[in-house]
N, C-alpha and C positions, 0 to 999 in steps of 0.2 A: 565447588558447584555440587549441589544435591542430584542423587540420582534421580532418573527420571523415573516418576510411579505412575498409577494410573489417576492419582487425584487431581494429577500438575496439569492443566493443558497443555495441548499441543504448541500451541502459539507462545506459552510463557517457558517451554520449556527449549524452545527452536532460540529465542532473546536470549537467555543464559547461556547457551550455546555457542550465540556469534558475538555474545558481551566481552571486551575485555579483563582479566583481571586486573583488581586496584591491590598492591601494594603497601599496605598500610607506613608510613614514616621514610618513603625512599619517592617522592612526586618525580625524580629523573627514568627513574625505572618503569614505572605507571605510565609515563607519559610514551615512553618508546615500545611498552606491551601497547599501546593502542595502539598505533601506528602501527607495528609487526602484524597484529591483528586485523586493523582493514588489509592489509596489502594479502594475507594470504586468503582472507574469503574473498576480495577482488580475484586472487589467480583463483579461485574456487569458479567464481565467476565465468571469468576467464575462459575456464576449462568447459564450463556446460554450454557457452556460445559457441566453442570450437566442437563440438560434435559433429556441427552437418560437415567440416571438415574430413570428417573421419569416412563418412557415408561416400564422400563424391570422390574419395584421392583417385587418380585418374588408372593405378597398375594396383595389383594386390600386393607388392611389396611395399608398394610408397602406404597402403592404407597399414599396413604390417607393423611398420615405422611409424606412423602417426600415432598410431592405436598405442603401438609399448612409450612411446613419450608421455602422451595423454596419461595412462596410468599411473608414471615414474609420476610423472608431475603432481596428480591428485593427491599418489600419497605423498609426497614429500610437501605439499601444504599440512596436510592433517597432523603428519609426524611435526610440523612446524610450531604449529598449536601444543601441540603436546607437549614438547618440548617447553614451550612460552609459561605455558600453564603450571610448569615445574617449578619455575623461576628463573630457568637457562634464558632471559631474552638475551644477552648478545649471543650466546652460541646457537639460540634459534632463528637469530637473525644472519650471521656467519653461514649457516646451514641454508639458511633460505637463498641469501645471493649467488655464494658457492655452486649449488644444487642446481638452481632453474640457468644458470649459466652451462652446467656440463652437460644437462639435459639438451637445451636447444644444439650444442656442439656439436653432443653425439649423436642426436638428430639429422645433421647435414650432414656427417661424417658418413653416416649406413645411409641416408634417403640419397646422397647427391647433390650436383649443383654447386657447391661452393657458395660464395658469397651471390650467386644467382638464387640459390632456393627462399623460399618463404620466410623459415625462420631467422634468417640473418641481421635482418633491420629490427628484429625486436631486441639486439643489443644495445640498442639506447633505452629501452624500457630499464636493464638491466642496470646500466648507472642512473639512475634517476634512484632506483629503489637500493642499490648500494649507497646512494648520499641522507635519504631519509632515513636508513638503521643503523648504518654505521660511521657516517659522516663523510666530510669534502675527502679525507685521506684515499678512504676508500672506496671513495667516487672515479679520483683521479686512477690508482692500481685497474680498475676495473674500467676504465676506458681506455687506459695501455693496452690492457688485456685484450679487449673488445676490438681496437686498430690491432694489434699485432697476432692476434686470430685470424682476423681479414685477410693479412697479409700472405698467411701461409697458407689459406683456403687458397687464396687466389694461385700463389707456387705451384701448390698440389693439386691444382684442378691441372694448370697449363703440362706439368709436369705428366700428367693421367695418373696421380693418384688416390684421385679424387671422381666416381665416375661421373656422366652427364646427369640429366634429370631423365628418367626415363621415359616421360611425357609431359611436353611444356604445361606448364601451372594455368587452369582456363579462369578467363576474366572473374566468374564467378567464386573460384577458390582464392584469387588474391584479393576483391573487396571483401569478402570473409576475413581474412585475417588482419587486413587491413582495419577493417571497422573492432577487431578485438583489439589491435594496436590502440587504437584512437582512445576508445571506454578507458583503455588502462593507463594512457597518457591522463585522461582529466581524472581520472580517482589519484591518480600520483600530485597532479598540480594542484588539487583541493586539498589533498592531506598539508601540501608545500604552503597553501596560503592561510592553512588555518596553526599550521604552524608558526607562521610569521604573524599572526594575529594576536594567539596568547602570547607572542613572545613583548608585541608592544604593548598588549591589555598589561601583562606585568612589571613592566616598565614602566606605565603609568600609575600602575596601582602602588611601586617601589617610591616615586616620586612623591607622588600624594604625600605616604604616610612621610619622609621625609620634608617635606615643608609644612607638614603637621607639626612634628616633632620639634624643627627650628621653629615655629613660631609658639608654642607650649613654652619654651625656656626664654624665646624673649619677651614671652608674657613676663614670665614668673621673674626675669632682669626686671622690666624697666616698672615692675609694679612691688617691686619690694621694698619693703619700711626702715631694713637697715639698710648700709651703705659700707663697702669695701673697700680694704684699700691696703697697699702691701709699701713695706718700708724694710731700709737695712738695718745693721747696730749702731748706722750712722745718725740714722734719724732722716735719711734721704728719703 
């Protein structure tokens, strides 16, 4: 990507920005930079819907907490990119899952609440975007994860080592995060079905040229002027 000067607009220069790179001779590698790619300007996304989050947390510790995630998280998109942009895409994808998982953790761990606080059910966001970078293996590890995280929130809340929320979460801060849930549930399900889409586009494209190809050579069989024919030393 060209530095930005003053000749480039603004507008063409913000497209190169949020463009994937292309790979030249590796379409597996390309194909999962784009992917990597929407998903971290989605949490980009993400992250500028969750502000008025930040504005209303209900104590100054919980906004304390919200505020140092929020930033953990923006940069650990940009470092994401960065990373991508190298040609690290699996260890910027690794990095990505990893990350926005130990982030929300450590979020519940300092804010409170246990499997009661806000960001807990974005643990399904969490596998969904481990199965798009890194596949079902890593889907599945990260829904272990995800249940057996649950489990020890819930231990160490009953236990108290985990404190309460220091003020219950108001209607208005859970359809906030709710509705950033949702956005990043359908950019995940669109990346999912356009996935499955080139995957049949080329399946049929593979097809085609294969019943092309079979039918080129039984052109060229049942149209040819000599005629074949195989024998032993027997004469059989």
């Amino acid at each position: 990507m060209k530095p930005f000067s003053r000749g480039v607009p603004l507008k063409s220069f913000i497209d190169k920005a949020m463009r994937a790179p292309v790979f030249e001779g590796d379409e597996e590698k390309t194909r999962s930079a784009e992917i990597l790619n929407a998903i971290l300007i989605a949490t980009l996304l993400g992250a500028l819907l969750s502000i008025p989050l930040l504005l209303i947390a209900p104590t100054t510790s919980a906004q304390m907490t919200r505020i140092g995630a929020w930033l953990v998280l923006v940069a650990l998109a940009f470092g994401g990119l960065g990373i991508m942009r190298r040609g690290r895409v699996t260890l910027a994808s690794a990095v990505t899952v990893i990350g926005i998982w130990l982030i929300a953790t450590a979020a519940i761990l300092i804010g409170g609440g246990g499997v009661r606080s806000l960001g807990f059910p974005g643990n399904i966001i969490f596998v969904v975007i481990a199965a798009l970078l890194l596949g079902r293996r890593a889907a599945a590890w990260m829904a272990v994860l995800s249940i057996l995280t649950g489990l020890l929130l819930v231990y160490w809340r009953a236990t108290g080592w985990i404190a309460e929320l220091p003020a219950p979460d108001s209607d208005t801060e859970i359809w906030l995060l709710q509705s950033v849930y949702t956005i990043s549930a359908a950019i995940l399900l669109g990346l999912a079905l356009r996935l499955i889409d080139r995957a049949f586009a080329r399946a049929r494209h593979d097809l085609a040229e294969r019943r092309q190809a079979e039918q080129t050579y039984r052109n060229i069989y049942e149209n040819a002027v000599e005629g074949f024919f195989q024998s032993n030393l027997a004469g059989k």
